[in-house]
Each structure stands twice: as structure tokens, then as C-alpha cells.
MDTraj code that builds the backbone (N, CA, C; nanometers):
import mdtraj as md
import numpy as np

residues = "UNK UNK UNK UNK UNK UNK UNK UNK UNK UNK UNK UNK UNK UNK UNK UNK UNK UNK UNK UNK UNK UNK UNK UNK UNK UNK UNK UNK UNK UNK UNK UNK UNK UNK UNK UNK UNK UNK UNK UNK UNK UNK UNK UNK UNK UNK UNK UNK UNK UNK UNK UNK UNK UNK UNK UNK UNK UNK UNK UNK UNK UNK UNK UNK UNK UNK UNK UNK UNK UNK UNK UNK UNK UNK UNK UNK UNK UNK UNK".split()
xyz = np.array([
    [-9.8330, 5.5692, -6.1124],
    [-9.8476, 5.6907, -6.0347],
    [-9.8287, 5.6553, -5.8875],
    [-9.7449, 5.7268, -5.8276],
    [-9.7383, 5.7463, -5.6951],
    [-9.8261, 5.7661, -5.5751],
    [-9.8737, 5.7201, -5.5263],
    [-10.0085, 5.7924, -5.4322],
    [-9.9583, 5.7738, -5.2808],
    [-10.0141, 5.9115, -5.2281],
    [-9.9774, 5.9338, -5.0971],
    [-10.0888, 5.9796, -5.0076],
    [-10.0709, 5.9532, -4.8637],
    [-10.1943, 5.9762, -4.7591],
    [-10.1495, 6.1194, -4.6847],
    [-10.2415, 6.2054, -4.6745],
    [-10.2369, 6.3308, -4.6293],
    [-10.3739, 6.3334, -4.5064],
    [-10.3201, 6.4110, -4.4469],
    [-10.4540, 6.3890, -4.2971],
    [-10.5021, 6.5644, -4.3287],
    [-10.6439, 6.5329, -4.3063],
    [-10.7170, 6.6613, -4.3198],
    [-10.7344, 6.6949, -4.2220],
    [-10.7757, 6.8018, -4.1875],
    [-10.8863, 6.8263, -4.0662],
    [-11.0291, 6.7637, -4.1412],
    [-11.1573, 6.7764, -4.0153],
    [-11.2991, 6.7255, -4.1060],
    [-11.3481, 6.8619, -4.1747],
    [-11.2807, 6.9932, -4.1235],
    [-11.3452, 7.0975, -4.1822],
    [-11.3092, 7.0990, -4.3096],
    [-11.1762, 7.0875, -4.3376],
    [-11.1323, 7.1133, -4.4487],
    [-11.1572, 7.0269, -4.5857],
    [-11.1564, 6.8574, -4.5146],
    [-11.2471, 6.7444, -4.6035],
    [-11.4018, 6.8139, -4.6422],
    [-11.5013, 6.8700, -4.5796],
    [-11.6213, 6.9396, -4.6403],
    [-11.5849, 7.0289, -4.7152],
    [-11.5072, 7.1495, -4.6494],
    [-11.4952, 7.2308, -4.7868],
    [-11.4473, 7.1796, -4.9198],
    [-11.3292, 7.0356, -4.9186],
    [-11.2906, 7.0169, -5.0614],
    [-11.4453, 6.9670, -5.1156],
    [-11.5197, 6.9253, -5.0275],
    [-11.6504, 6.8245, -5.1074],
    [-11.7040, 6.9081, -5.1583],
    [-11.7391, 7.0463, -5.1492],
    [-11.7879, 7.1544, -5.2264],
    [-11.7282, 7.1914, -5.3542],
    [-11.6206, 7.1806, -5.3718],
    [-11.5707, 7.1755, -5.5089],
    [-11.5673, 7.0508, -5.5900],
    [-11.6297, 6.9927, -5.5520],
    [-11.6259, 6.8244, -5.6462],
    [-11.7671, 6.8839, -5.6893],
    [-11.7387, 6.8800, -5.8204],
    [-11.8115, 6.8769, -5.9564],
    [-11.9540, 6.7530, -5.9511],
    [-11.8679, 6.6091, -5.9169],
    [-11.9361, 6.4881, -5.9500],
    [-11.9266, 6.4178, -5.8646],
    [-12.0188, 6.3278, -5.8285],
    [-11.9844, 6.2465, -5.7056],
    [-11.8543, 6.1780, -5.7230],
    [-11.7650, 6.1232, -5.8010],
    [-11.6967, 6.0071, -5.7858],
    [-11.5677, 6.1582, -5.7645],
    [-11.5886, 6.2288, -5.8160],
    [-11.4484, 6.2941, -5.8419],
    [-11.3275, 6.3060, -5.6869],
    [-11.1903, 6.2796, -5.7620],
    [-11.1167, 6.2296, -5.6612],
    [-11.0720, 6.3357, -5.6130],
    [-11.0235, 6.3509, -5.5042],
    [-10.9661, 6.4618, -5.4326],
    [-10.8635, 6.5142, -5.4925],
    [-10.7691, 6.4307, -5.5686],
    [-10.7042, 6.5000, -5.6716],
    [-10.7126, 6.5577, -5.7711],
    [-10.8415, 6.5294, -5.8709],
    [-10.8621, 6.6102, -5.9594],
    [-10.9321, 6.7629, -5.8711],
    [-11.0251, 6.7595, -5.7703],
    [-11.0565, 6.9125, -5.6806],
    [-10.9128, 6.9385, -5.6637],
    [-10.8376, 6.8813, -5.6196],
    [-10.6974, 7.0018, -5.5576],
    [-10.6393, 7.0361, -5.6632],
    [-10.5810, 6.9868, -5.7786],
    [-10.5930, 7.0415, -5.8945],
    [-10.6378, 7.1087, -5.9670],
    [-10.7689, 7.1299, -5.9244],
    [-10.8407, 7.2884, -5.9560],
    [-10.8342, 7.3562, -5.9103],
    [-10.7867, 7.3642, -5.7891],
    [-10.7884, 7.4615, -5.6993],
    [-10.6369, 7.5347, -5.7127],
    [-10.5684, 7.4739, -5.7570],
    [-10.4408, 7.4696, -5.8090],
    [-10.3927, 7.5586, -5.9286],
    [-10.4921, 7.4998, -5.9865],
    [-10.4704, 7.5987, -6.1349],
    [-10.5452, 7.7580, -6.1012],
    [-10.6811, 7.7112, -6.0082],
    [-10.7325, 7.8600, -6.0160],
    [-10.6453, 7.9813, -5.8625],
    [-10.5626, 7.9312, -5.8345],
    [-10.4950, 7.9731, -5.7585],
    [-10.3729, 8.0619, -5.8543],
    [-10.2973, 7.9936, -5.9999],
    [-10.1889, 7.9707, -6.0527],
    [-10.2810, 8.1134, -6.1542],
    [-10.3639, 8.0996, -6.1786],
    [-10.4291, 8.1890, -6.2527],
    [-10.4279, 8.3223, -6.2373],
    [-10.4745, 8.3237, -6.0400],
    [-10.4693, 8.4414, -5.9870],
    [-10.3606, 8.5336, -6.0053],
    [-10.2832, 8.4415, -5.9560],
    [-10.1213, 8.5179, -5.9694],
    [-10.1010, 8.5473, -6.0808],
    [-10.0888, 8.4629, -6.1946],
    [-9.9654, 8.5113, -6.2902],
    [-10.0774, 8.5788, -6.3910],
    [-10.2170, 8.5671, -6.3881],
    [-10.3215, 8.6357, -6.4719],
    [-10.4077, 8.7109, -6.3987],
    [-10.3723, 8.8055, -6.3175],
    [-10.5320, 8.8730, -6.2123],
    [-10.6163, 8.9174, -6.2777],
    [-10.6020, 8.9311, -6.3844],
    [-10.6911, 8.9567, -6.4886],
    [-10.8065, 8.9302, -6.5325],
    [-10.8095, 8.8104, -6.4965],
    [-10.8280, 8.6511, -6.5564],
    [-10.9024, 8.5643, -6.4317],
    [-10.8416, 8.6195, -6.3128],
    [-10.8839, 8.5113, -6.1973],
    [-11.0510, 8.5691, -6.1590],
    [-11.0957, 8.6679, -6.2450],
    [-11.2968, 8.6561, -6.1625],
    [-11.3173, 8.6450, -6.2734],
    [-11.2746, 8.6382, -6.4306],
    [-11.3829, 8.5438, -6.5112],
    [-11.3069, 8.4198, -6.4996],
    [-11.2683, 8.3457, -6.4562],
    [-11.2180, 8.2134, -6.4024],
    [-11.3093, 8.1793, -6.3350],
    [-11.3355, 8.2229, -6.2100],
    [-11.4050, 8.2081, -6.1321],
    [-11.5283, 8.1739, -6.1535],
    [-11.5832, 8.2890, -6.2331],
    [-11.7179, 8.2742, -6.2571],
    [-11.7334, 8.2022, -6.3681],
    [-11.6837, 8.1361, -6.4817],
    [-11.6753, 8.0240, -6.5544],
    [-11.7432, 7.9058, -6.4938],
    [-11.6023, 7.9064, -6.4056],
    [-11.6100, 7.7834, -6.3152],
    [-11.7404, 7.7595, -6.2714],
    [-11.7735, 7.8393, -6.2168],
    [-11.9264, 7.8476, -6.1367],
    [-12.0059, 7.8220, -6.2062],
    [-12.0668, 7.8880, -6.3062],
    [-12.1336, 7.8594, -6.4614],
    [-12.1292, 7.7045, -6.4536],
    [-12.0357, 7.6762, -6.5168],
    [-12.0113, 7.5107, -6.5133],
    [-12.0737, 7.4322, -6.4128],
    [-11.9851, 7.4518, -6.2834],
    [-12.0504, 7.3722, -6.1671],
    [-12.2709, 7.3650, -6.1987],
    [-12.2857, 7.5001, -6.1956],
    [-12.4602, 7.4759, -6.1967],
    [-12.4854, 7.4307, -6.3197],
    [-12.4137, 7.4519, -6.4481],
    [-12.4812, 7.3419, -6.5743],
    [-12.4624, 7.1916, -6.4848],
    [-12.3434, 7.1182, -6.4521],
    [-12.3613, 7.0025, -6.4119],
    [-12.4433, 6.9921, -6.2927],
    [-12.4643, 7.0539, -6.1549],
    [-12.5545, 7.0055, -6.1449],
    [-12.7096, 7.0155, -6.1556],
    [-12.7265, 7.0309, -6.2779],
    [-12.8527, 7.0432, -6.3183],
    [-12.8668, 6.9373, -6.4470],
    [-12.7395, 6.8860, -6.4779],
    [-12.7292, 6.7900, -6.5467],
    [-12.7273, 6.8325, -6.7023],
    [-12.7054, 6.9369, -6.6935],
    [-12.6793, 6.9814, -6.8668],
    [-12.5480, 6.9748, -6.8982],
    [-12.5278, 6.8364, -6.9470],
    [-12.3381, 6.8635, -7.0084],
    [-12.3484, 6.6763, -7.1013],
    [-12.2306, 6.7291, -7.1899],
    [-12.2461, 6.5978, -7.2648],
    [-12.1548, 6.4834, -7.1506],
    [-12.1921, 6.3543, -7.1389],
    [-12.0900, 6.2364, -7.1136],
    [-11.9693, 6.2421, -7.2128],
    [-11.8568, 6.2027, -7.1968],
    [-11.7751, 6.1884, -7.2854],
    [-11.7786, 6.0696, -7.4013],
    [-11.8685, 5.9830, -7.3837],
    [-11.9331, 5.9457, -7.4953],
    [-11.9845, 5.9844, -7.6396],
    [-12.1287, 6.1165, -7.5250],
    [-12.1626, 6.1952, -7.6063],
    [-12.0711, 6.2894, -7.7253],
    [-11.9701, 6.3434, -7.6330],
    [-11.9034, 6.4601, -7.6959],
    [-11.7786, 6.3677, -7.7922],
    [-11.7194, 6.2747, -7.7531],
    [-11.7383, 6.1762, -7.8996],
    [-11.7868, 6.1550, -8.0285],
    [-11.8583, 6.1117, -8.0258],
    [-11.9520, 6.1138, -8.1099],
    [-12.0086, 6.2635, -8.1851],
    [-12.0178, 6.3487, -8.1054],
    [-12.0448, 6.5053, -8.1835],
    [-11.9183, 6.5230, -8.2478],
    [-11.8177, 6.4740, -8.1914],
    [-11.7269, 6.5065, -8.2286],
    [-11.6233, 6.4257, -8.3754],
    [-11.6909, 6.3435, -8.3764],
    [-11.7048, 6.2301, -8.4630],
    [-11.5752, 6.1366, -8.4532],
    [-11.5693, 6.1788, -8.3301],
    [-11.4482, 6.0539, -8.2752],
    [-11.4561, 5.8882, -8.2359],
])
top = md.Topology()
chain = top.add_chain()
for i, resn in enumerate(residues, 1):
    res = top.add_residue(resn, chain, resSeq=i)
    for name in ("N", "CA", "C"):
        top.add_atom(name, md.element.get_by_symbol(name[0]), res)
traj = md.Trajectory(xyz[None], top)
């Protein structure tokens, strides 16, 4: 994979930190979400405020720590 350096502003580095899910998560997997829920809007408007609010859902299960490791969901899964 290719990797490239992009200059932020510092405002805009905080706002991506608000969409990181997890501490480690890379700036590429956030812009990639932001990506898809952008891609959503458009071609599904339908679709883009229960997207949204999914999303959100999610974000407060993790941080509250309710979600399987991918270990876990392995194993349920009997993989």
C-alpha cells in the first residue's frame, strides 16, 4: 500500500479525533467513514439519518465497551 502525507489544519485534526471509534484507529479507516457516509447521502438520502444514527448507536455501545473483540465474534461464530 501506498501511503501519503497530507497537512491538516489543528482544527480539523480534532474534529477527525471525534470520529475515531478506538484509540488506535488510523486516520484512514475515520476518512473512510466519512466517505462512505457522505457516498450514502447522495446516492441513498433515504438512508443517510438512519446511517447516521446507526453509526452513533455504535459509537456509544463502544464507548461503553459493549462490543465483541474479534476474537470473541470468532469464536461465536465458530470460526
Amino acid at each position: 500500500m501506498a501511503a501519503t502525507t497530507i497537512k491538516l489544519h489543528e482544527d480539523t485534526k480534532t474534529q477527525l479525533d471525534r470520529f475515531r471509534e478506538y484509540g488506535n484507529e488510523s486516520y484512514d479507516e475515520v476518512i473512510k467513514k466519512i466517505i462512505y457516509i457522505v457516498n450514502v447521502s447522495k446516492n441513498k438520502p433515504e438512508f443517510s439519518q438512519e446511517t447516521i444514527q446507526a453509526i452513533e448507536k455504535a459509537r456509544d455501545r463502544i464507548k461503553k465497551g459493549k462490543f465483541l473483540t474479534e476474537e470473541q465474534a470468532k469464536k461465536r461464530l465458530g470460526l
